[in-house]
N, C-alpha and C positions, 0 to 999 in steps of 0.2 A: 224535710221537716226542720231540721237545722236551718236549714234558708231561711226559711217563715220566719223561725222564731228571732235570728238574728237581727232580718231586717224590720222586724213588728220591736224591737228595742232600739235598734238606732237611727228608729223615725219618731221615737218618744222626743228625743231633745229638737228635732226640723221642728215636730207638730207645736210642743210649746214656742219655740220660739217665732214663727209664724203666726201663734194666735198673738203672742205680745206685739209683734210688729202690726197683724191687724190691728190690735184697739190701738195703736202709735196713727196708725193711717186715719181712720177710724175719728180720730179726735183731732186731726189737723184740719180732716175735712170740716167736722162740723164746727171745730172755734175759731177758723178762718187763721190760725195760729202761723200757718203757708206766709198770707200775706203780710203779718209782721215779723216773719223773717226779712221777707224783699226788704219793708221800711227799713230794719234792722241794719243790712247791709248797704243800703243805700245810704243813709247814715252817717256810719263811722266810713266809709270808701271815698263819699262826697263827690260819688257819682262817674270816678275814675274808673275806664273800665279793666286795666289792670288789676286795680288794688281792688274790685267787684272780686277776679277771680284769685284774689290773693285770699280774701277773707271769707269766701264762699269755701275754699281747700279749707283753710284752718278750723272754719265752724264744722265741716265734714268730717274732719280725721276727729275731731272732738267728740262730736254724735257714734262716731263709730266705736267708739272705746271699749271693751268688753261685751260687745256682740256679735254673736254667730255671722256668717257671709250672709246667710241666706238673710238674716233681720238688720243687717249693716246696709244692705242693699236698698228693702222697701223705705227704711228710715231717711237714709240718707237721699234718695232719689223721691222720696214725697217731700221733703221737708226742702231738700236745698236744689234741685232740680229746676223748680219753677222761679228761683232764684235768677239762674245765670239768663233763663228766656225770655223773663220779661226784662232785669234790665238792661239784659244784653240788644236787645229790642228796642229801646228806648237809647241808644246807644248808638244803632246803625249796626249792632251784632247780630246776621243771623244764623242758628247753627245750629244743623241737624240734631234732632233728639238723644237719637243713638250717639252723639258726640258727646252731650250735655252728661246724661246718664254714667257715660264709660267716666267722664272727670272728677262725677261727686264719688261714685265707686271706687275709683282707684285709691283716692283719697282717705275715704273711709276705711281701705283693706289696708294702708297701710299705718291704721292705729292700732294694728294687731303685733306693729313692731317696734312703738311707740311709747316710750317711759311715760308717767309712772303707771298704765295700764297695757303693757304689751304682753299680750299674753302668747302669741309665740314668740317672743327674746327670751323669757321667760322659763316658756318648757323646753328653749336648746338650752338656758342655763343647768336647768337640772339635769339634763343630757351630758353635759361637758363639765358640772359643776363648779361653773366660774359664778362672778358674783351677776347675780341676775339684772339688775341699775345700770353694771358697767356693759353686760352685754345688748341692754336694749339701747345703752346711747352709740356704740358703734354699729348695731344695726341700723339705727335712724338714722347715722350720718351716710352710710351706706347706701338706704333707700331716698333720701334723699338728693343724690344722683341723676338718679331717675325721675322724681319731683317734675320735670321738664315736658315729660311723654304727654302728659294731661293735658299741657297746655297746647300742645303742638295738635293733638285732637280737634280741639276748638279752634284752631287758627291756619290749619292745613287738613280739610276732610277726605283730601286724597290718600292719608295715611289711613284710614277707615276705607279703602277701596269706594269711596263714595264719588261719583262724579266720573267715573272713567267706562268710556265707553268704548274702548279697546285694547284685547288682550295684552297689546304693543304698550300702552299705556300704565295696565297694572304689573309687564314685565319692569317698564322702566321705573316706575315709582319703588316696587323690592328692592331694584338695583340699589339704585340711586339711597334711598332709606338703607341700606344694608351698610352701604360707605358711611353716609353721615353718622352710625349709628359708632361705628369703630375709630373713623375722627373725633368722634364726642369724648369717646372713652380715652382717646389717647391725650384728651386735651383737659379733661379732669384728673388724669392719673401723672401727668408730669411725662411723659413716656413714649415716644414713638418710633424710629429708628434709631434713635437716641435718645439720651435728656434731652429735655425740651428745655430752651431757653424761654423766659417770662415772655417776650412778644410771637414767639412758637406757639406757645399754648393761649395766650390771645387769638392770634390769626388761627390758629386750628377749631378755635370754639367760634370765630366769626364762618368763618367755610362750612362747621356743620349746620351753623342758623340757617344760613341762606340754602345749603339741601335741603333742610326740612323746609324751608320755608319760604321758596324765592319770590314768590308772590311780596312776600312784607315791600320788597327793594320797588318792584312792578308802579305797588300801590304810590308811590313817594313820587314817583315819577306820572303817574298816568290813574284819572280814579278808574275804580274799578266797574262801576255802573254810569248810566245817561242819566238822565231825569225825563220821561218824558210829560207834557200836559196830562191830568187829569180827563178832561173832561174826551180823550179818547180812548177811555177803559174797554170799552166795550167790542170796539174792534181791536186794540192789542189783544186782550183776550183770547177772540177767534180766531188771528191769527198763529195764536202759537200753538207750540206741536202737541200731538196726542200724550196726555199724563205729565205736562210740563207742570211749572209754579209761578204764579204770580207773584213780584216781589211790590209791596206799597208803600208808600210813605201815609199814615193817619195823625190825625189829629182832632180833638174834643173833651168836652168833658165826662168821665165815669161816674156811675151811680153813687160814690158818695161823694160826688163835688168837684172831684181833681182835676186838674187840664192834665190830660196823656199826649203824649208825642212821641209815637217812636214808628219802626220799621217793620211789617208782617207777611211772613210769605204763607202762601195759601195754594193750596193744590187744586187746578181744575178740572182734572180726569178726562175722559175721552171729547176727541172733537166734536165739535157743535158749535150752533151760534153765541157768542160772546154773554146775552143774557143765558144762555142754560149752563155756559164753565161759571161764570159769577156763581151764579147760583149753589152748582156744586161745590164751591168754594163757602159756600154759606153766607153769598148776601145779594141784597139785591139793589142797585143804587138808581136816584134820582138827580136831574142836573136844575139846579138853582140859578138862572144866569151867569152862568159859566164856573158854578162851583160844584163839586159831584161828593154828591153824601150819600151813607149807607140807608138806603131806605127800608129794607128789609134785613131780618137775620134771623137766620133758619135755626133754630133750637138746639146743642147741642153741634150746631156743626164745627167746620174748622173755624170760620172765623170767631164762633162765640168762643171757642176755647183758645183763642192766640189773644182775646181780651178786646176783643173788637166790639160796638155798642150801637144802638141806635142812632143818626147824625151825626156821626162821627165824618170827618169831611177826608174825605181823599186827595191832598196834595198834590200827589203825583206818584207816575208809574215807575219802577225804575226798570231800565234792562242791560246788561252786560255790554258792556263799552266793547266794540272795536280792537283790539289797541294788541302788540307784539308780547307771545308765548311768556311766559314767565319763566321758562325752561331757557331763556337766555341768558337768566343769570347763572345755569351752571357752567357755564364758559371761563367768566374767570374766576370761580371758585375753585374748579378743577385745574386753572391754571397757576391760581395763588399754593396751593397743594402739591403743586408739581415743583416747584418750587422750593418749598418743604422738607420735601422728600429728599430731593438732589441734594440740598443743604445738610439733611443730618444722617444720609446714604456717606457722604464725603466724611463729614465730624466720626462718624464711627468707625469709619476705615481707618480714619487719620491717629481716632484714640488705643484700635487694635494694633496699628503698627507700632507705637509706645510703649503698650505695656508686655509688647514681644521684645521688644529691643532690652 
């Protein structure tokens, strides 16, 4: 009976604040308020896709400011969510939802540590009784640190175990992430078998980029997609494998006038012939003397909701280039590290012998 009763009072604050993030949902949907955030950041960014995800963080940790998880959450993931997808989309960015989602949330959970609304700096200040200003700006400097993790979501989705189709795979990625995550730390902290000298702690924060992220190096050298013709949508389609993704290049104009151009990947579900994964993907296309437009779209499906339209023209297909592991850049990362090591393994022997002497 104690049970009941505790948990029928500390679902009063979820219930309220749930219904308030409802009518926040609620009202973006119906004043389209969504898409004047996109304009919003498209805007002040000018279309950079960087500074997209610079001002997409900061509108997020801002929205999140004295709200529970659970309403920091629908807020921040209805309101700035559709932000990074479309223009990351219109950008050449595409990236998994689950990735989108974990960026604006991270974000938003850490305005809980965030002056002048942090409201856990805040109840450790009364805990510790220091002054509550001073302890939310070292907690901010703090989590800002970490600041980094979000981005590497969006820009390496094998840190989301997304894409690995083998145990060997998700072992090497923990490895591999477990390193970079302790070179990161040792190259924001000044610190590693020894002081770090200024181009130590450079070259330490260049080696964890490229573990997180060796693809970035790949990309510079070799793209990362083909381009193929359009007007062979329909056999790439069937050719590809059970429950794969369409990746497209569109372009046209939206119902209120705009030229769109950007990038949509689309899910085509089980095998079958090239019109019936379209299909499942939610559209159905027509070929104009050699130009291939959406001729159909299925209500509600994926393509209406990636912002796809009627006559919208298909460009071209793209698919996954060819081209050598991206795992070849841990070769001299691990070797520039090695490196490293030897170098301030030596410095701290040399500084132990001195102040024995």
């Amino acid at each position: 009976m104690d049970g009941f009763a505790t948990g029928a009072r500390n679902m009063i604050g979820i219930g309220v604040a749930t219904a308030a993030a409802g009518i926040i949902v609620g009202t973006v949907s119906l004043t389209g308020i969504g898409q004047v955030m996109v304009e919003f950041v498209e805007l002040i960014s000018g279309g950079n896709l960087p500074l997209i995800l610079v001002f997409t963080a900061v509108i997020s940790l801002i929205l999140g400011m004295g709200l529970p998880t659970t309403a920091n959450y629908i807020v921040v993931s209805s309101l700035m969510a559709p932000v990074i997808v479309e223009l990351g989309a219109e950008n050449g960015l595409i990236v998994p939802l689950i990735a989108v989602h974990l960026f604006v949330f991270y974000f938003g959970i850490m305005a809980d540590v965030t002056p002048p609304v942090g409201l856990a700096s805040f109840a450790a200040a009364a805990v510790s009784g220091s002054d509550p200003m001073k302890t939310g700006l070292v907690a901010f400097f703090y989590s800002m640190r970490t600041a980094v993790l979000p981005f590497l979501f969006i820009f390496n989705n094998e840190l989301l175990l997304i894409g690995l189709d083998h145990p060997v795979d998700v072992v090497i990625v923990i490895i591999v992430s477990t390193i970079a995550m302790l070179v990161f730390a040792a190259a924001t902290q000044g610190y590693f078998f020894a002081r770090s000298k200024l181009w130590e702690s450079a070259a330490l924060l260049l080696i964890a980029f490229t573990l997180f992220r060796p693809g970035f190096w790949l990309d510079l050298i070799e793209p990362p997609y083909e381009n193929l013709p359009a007007t062979t949508i329909i056999e790439d389609a069937a050719k590809m494998p059970e429950n794969a993704s369409i990746l497209l290049d569109v372009e046209g104009m939206n119902i209120e006038g705009e030229e769109v151009s950007k990038s949509v990947m689309l899910p085509l579900g089980p095998a079958g012939s090239g019109e019936d994964r379209l299909y499942n993907a939610g559209i159905a296309v027509r070929d104009e003397d050699g130009r291939i437009y959406i001729d159909d779209l299925v209500f509600a499906g994926p393509a209406e909701k990636a912002g796809l339209d009627f006559d919208f023209e298909i460009t071209a297909v793209k698919v996954e280039a060819d081209r050598e592991p991206k795992e070849i850049f841990f070769i001299p990362a691990f070797l520039l590290l090695g490196g490293i090591i030897v170098l301030q393994r030596r410095r701290k022997r040399n500084e132990d012998a001195l102040a024995a002497a």
